[in-house]
N, C-alpha and C positions, 0 to 999 in steps of 0.2 A: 364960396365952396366950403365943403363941410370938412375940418379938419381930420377926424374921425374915418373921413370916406380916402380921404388921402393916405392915414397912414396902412386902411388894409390892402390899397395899392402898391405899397411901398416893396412887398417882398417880391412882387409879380412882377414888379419895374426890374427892380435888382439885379431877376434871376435874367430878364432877356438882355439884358445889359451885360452880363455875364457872358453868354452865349455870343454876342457878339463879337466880344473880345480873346473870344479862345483864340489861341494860337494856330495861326493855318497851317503848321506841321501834323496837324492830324488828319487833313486831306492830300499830303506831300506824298509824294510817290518816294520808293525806297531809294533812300541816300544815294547807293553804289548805282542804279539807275538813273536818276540824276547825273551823276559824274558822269555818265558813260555816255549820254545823249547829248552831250557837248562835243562834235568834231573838232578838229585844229586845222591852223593852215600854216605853209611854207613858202614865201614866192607866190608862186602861182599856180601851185597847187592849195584844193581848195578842198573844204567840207572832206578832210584825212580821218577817217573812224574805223573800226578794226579788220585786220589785224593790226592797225599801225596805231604807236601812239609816241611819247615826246614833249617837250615844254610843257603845259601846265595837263597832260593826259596821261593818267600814272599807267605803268605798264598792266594796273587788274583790267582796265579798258582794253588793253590790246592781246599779241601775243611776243613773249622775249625775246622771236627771233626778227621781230619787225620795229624796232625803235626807230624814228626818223630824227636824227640830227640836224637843226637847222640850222646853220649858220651863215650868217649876215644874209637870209632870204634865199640860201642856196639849199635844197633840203638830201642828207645821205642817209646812205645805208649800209650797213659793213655787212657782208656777206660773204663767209668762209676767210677773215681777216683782211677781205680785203675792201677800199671802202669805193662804191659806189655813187655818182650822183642821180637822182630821181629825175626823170624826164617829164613819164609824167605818169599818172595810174587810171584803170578800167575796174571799177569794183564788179560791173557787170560780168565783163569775164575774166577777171582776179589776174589782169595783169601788168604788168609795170614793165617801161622802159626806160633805162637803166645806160648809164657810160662808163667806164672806168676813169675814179679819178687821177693817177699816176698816169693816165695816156690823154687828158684832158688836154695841159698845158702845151706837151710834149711827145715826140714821137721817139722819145731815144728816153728812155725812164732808169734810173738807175739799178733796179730790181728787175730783172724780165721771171715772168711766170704764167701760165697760159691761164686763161679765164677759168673758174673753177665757182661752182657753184655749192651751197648746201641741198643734196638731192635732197633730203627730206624736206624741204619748204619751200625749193625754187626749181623750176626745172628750165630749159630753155621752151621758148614755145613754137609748137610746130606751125599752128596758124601765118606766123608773124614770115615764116621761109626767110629766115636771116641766114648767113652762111659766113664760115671762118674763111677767115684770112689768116696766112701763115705773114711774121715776120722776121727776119735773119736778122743775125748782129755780129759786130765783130767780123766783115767776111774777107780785111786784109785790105788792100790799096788798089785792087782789080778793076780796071774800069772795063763796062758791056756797052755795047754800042745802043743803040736805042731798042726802047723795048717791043717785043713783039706778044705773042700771046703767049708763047712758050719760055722768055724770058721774063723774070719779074723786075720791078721798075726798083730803080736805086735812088738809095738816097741818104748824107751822111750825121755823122752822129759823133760826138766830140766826149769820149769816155774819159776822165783824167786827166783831162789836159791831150789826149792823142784823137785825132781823129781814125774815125773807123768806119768803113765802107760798111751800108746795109741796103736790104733790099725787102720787099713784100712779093707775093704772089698771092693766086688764089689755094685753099689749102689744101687740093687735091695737088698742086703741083710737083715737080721731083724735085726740085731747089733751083738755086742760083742758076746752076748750070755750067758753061764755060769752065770748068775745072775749078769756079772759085769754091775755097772751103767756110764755113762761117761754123764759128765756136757757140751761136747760141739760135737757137730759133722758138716763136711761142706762138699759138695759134688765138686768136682775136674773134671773137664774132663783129659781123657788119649787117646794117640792113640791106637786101636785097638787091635793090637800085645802087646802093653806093656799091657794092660788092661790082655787079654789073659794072661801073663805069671805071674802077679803078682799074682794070684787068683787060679794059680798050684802052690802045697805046694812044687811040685819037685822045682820048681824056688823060691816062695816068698822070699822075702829078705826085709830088709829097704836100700839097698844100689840100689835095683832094684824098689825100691820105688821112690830113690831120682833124679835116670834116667829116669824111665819113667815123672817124673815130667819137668823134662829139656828138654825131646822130645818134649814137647809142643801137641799143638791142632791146628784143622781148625776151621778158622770159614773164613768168605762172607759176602762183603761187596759191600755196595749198597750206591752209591753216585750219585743221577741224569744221573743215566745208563742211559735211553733212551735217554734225551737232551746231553749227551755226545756221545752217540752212533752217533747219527743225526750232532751233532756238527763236530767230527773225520770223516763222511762220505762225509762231504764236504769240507774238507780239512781245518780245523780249529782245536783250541788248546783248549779243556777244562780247564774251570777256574770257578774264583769266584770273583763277582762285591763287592766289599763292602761297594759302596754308599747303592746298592739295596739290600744288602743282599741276594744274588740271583746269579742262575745260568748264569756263561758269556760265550759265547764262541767268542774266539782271533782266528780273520783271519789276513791275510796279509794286507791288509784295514783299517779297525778297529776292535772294539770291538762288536758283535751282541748280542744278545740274548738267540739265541737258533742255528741258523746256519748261514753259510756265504754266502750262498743262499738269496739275497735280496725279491726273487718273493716268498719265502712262508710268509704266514703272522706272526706276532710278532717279526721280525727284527727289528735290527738296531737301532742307537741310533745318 
């Protein structure tokens, strides 16, 4: 082989040898897109991506009012101070059902305060036709004979060291009844069926009380639906800017505004 012929090969070798070695960050899709196409899971909940984010998914992936706390495989939600367990979630139609966890363990909580939601991100869901349950506390030493539809079912509760008569109905009802007076009442959502069964005397129970409490509820939630709708339509990742406080959406590009779509107006940054 002709020495000569070799080395005017040498720079042409070089430069492809070059090019092979470039680093594949110049094919990578943008950073914050990357982060954002990674879901998380909790338990048994599965593939969790926005609004929700948590353990290793910074909250520019999601939105502030949806962080999921997981703990030991259990996953929450604190919603208007108060903390929630996740049952389970519908991204199809953005909803989640939800327990209270002060009434998880317990049907006598040290706190009574009736379910309360943040209306700007959650609302109750009408689909779902859950319905409140009222709960008494505190209603004195009164004992009622067995329940009927118009009595609600009792059941007791050991505040400080004292025990203290309580009872549930449904939440249309007028209370205890019987003359008894109770010092606290808070109204509960239940699913439908359980709602049904606790409020027939053939079923009522406080064991069928502490179930239907652990089935949980729906509610819908509403996180920049439409600029995330508009965002996902164009092949983009919903998120959250935290310079602007404001809704991002992550394409492969960069970071936009509202979609990945340069020609609509309020792109791009």
């Amino acid at each position: 082989m002709n020495p000569k012929f070799n080395q005017k090969l040498f720079p042409l070798i070089l430069t492809i040898v070059l090019l092979i070695q470039i680093p594949s960050y110049s094919c990578q899709n943008d950073p914050q897109y990357q982060t954002c196409s990674q879901p998380f899971q909790c338990g048994s909940l599965r593939e969790l991506a926005y609004p929700f984010w948590g353990s290793n998914r910074p909250v520019s992936c999601g939105h502030p009012g949806f962080q999921i706390n997981c703990q030991a495989n259990v996953p929450f939600l604190n919603i208007s101070s108060t903390s929630y367990r996740v049952l389970e979630v519908d991204n199809t139609a953005r909803t989640l059902k939800v327990s209270r966890e002060d009434l998880w363990d317990t049907i006598c909580p040290l706190l009574l305060f009736n379910t309360t939601l943040n209306f700007s991100l959650f609302d109750f869901s009408s689909a779902a036709n859950d319905q409140n349950i009222t709960l008494y506390y505190g209603c004195g030493t009164v004992q009622v004979p067995i329940p009927t539809p118009s009595i609600p079912y009792q059941f007791n509760c050991n505040v400080n060291g004292s025990n203290s008569v309580s009872f549930y109905a449904a939440a249309d009802a007028s209370g205890p009844g019987n003359g008894v007076a109770c010092s606290n009442n808070i109204y509960v959502p239940v699913n439908r069926t359980a709602a049904r069964d606790l409020i027939n005397p053939a079923t009522a129970s406080a064991d069928l009380l502490r179930d239907a409490l652990r089935s949980g509820f729906s509610i819908q939630w509403s996180a920049e639906n439409d600029n995330c709708n508009s965002c996902a339509r164009s092949g983009g990742l919903c998120g959250y800017n935290e310079d602007t406080a404001a809704f991002a959406c992550y394409c492969t590009d960069r970071v936009h505004e509202s979609t990945c779509d340069d020609s609509r107006p309020g792109n791009g940054t």
